[in-house]
N, C-alpha and C positions, 0 to 999 in steps of 0.2 A: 508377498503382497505388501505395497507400501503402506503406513498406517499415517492417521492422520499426523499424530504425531512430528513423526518422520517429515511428512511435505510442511509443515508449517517450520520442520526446522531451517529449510530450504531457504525460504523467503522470508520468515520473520526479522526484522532485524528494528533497533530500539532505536525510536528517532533522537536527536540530538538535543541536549538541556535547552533552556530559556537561552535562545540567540543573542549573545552579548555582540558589541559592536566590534568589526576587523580592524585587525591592528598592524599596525608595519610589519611588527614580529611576523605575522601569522603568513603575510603575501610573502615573508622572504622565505620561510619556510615551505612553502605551496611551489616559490620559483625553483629552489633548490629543489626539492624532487622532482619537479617538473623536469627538468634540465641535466638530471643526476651529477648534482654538484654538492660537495658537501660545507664548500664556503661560499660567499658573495665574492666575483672576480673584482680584482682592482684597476679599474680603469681611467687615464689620467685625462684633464682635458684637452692633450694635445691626441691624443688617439679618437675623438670624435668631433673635432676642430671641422667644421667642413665635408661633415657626412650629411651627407642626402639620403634620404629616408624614398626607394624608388616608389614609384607610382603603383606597381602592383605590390607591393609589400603594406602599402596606405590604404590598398583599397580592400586587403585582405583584413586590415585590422578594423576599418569602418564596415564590413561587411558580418564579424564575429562580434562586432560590439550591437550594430541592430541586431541580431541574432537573439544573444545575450537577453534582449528585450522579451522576445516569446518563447524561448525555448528556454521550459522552466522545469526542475527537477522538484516533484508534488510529494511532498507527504501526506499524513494519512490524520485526518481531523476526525473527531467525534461527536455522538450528538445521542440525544434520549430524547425517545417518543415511542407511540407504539402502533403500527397500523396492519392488519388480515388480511391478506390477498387468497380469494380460494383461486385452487389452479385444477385441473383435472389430467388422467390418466389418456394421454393421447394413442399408446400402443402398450401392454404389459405380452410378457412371456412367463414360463415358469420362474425363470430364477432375474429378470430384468424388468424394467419400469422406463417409458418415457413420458415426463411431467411436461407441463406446458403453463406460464405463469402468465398475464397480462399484465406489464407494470406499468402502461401506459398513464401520464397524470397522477403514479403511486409515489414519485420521488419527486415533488413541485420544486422549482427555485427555492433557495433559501433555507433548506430543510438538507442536512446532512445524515449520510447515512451510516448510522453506527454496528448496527447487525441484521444479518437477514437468518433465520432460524427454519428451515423445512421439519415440518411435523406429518411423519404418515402412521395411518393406523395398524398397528401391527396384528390379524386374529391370532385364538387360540387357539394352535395346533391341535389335533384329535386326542382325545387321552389316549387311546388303545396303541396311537405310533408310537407315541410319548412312551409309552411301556414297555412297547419292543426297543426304543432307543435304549431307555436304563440299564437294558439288559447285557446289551454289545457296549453300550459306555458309560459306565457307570457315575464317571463325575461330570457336571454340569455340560449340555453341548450348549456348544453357541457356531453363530455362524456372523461370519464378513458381511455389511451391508459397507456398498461404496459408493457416493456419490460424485457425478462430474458434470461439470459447464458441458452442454452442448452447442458448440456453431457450427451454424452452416454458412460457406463461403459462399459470393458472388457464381463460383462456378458452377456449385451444386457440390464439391467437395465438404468433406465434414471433416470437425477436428474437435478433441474433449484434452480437459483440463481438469485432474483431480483436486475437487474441491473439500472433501469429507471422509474419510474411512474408520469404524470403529464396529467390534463385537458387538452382538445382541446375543441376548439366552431365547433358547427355542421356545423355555418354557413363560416367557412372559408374555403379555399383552397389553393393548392400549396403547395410547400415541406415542412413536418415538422420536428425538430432535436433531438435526445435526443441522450445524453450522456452516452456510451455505453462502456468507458474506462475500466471498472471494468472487462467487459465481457474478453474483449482483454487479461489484465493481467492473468487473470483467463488460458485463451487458451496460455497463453505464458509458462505458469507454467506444462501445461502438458507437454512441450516441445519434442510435434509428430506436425512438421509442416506440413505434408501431412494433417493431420485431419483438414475437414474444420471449420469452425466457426458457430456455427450453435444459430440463435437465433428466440426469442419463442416472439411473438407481440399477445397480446390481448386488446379486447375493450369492455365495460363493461359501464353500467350506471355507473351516477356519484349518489352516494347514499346520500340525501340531505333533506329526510322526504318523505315521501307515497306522489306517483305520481311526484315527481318534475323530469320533462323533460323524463317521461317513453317512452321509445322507444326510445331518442333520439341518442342511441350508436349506433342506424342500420345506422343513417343517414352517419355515419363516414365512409366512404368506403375510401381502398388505394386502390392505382393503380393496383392489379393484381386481386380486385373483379368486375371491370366494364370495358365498353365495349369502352369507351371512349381512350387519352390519354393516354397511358400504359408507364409508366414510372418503369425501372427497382430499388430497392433500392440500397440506393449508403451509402459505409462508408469512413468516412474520416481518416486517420491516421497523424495527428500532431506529429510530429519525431523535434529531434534536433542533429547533426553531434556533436559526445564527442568531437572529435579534438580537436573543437575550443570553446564549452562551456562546455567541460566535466573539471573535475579533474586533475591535471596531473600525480597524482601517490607518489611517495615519492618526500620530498620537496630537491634539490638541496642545498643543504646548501652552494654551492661556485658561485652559478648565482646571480647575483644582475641584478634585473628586475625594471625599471622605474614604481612610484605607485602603488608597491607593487607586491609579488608575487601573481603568480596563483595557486588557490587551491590547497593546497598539504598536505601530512600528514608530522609531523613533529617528530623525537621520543626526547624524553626524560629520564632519571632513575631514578625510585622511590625506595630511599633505604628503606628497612623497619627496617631493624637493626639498623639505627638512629632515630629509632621512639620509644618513651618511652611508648606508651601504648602496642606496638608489644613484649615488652622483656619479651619471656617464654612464651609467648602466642600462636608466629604465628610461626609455625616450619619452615613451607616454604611457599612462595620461599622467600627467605633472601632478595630480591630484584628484580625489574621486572623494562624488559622496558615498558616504557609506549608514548601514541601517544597523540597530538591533532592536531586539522584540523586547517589551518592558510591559508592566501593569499584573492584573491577575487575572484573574480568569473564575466563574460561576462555578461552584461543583453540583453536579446534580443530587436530587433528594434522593433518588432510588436506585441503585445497583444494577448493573447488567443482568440480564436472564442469562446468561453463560460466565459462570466467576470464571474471572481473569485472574488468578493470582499475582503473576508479574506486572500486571497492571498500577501504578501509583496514581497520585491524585493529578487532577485536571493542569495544565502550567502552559503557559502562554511560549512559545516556541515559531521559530523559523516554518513554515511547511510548504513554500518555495521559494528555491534558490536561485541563483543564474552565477553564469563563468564570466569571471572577469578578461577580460583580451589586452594585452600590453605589448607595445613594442620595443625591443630592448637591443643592444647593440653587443657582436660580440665579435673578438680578435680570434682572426683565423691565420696562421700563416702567416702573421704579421701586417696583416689586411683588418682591419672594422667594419664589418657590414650590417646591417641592423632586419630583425628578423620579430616575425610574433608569434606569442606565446598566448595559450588558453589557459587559464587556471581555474578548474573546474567549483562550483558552490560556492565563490566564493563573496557572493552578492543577495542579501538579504531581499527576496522580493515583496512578500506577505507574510506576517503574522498569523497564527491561528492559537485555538485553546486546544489541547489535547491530553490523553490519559498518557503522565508519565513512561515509556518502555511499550506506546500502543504500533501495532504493526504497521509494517508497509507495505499497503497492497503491491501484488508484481504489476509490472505493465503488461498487457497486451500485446503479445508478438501477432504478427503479420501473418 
C-alpha cells in the first residue's frame, strides 16, 4: 500500500530561490546541454558569410517564440485564509466512501489556494469488538484510510489519483484530517466549476505480517455508516487575498517603497552580440529582454493548519517560466546550415510570493 508519504515524494519537488536575472553564462550552459556539447563551437565569419536562414527554419523559430508567449511552466503560490465547504456522503459501503463537494464560487478570483483539509467523523467502535480485538492483537490495531480525486471523463470512463494515505487507531474517535490539496488543484485544472468535487475514501487493513490486527478496518466506521452521531464531511479551503500577499506585477521602477519593494518582476537586456562565445554561432535573437523577480514579500500572522516542516519563510520567486527559441548555425560536413533550438525555463514570466521548498502541484494528465 502506497503511503502518503511515499506519493508526495513522487511529486514534491522545491521550487527555485528569488529569480535572479539570466546571464550569457547561463544560455551558454542551457545551449551546451541542449546540443551535448561540452564547449561553445568556434565559428569564423567566413563560415556564415552568406547563409540564408530558410523560410521553414524562420517560421519554426517565430512559431516557438509565440509559443514561448502562452505555454507557461506554473509553480505553486500560497496564500492564508480560511473557508467550510460541507459536502455529503453520495454512496458509502462497508469499507468505502464516496464524497461529493460543491466548490462552485468557493475559490473567487484573486484568492489563492494554499490547502484544502477533508475532515470526517470517525465513531467509536463497540467496546465488546474492541475486546475481542485486544485479545488476537494485543498492540494497538489500526487500519489504512486512503483518500483519492475522483474524475469522470467526457465518456463516462473514470479515473483516481491518490491524494492522502495515512493509519488511524481503531480505538479513537472524532474528526479525522487529511490533506486533500492535491485533489482541489487537480478540479481547478479542469476549470468546469459546475462539476462537483468528488472524492474516493477507502479503508483497508494495515498490512504488517499474517494476522496482525485482521478485521481491525471494520472497526473504523465514519459518520454516514452508523446509526449514531451523523456528522456530514466537511473540507476546508485555506485561501490567501493577492492584494495584499500576492506579487505586484511589473516592478515600478519610479516608487521608492520603505524596506524594500514588493515582489515584482524587474526587466533587464541581455546583449548577445557582446558575448564572444555567441559570434557566428547564435543567429538570433541578437539580444533579448530578460526578467528577474526582486522586492519581498508579506509573511502571514498565522501558521498553516498542517506544519510543513520543510516549509521556509514566504520569498518572492519566478512561478512562470517560458522556453527561450534561438536560431543558431552549425558546420556539418563542411556545409553551415542554421537550425533552432528550445531552451527550456529559461524566460522569467511572473513573479509570485511563496513558502520557501513549498510543492509543486502535478499537472493533470489527459
Amino acid at each position: 500500500m502506497r503511503l502518503a508519504g511515499l506519493c508526495w515524494a513522487l511529486w514534491v519537488l522545491a521550487l527555485a530561490g528569488p529569480a535572479e536575472a539570466l546571464t550569457g553564462d547561463q544560455v551558454l550552459g542551457s545551449l551546451l546541454r541542449q546540443l551535448g556539447l561540452r564547449r561553445a563551437p568556434v565559428l569564423h565569419r567566413a563560415d556564415v558569410e552568406g547563409l540564408a536562414v530558410p523560410v521553414h527554419v524562420r517560421a519554426e523559430y517565430v512559431a516557438l517564440l509565440q509559443r514561448s508567449r502562452g505555454d507557461r511552466s506554473r509553480g505553486k503560490r500560497f496564500s492564508q485564509s480560511f473557508r467550510e465547504v460541507a459536502g455529503r456522503f453520495l454512496a458509502s459501503e462497508a469499507s468505502s466512501h464516496l464524497l461529493v463537494f460543491s466548490l462552485e464560487q468557493r475559490l473567487p478570483p484573486g484568492r489563492e489556494l494554499v490547502q484544502a483539509v477533508l475532515r470526517l467523523f470517525q465513531e467509536p467502535a463497540p467496546r465488546a469488538a474492541l475486546r475481542r480485538l485486544e485479545r488476537l492483537s494485543p498492540r494497538g490495531a489500526r487500519a489504512r484510510v486512503t483518500v483519492e480525486w475522483l474524475r469522470v471523463r467526457d465518456d463516462g470512463s473514470n479515473r483516481t489519483a491518490l491524494v492522502d494515505s495515512r493509519l488511524v487507531s481503531v480505538h479513537e474517535s472524532g474528526w479525522q484530517a487529511f490533506d486533500v490539496t492535491e485533489a482541489v488543484n487537480f478540479w481547478q485544472q479542469l476549470r468546469r466549476p459546475r462539476q462537483p468535487l468528488l472524492l474516493q475514501v477507502s479503508v483497508q487493513r494495515e498490512l504488517l505480517g499474517a494476522g496482525a490486527g485482521a478485521g481491525a478496518h471494520r472497526l473504523v466506521r465514519f459518520a454516514a455508516q452508523g446509526a449514531r452521531a451523523r456528522a456530514e464531511p466537511q473540507l476546508e479551503l485555506h485561501t490567501l487575498d493577492l492584494q495584499d500577499y500576492g506579487a505586484q506585477g511589473a516592478c515600478d521602477l519610479t516608487a521608492v517603497e520603505p524596506g524594500g519593494a514588493r515582489c515584482c518582476r524587474r526587466e533587464t537586456f541581455l546583449d548577445l552580440q557582446g558575448a564572444q562565445w555567441a559570434e557566428n554561432w547564435v543567429l538570433e535573437p541578437p539580444g533579448l529582454l530578460v526578467y528577474e523577480c526582486v522586492g519581498s514579500c508579506l509573511q502571514p500572522p498565522e501558521p498553516l493548519s498542517f506544519k510543513w516542516p520543510f516549509l521556509g519563510p514566504r520569498q518572492c520567486i519566478a512561478s512562470e517560466t517560458a522556453a527561450l527559441p534561438m536560431i543558431i548555425s552549425v558546420k556539418e560536413g563542411g556545409r553551415t546550415r542554421s537550425r533552432v533550438v528550445s531552451l527550456p525555463n529559461m524566460r522569467v514570466q511572473k513573479c509570485s510570493c511563496a513558502w520557501e521548498g513549498a510543492p509543486v502541484p502535478r499537472v493533470l494528465e489527459p
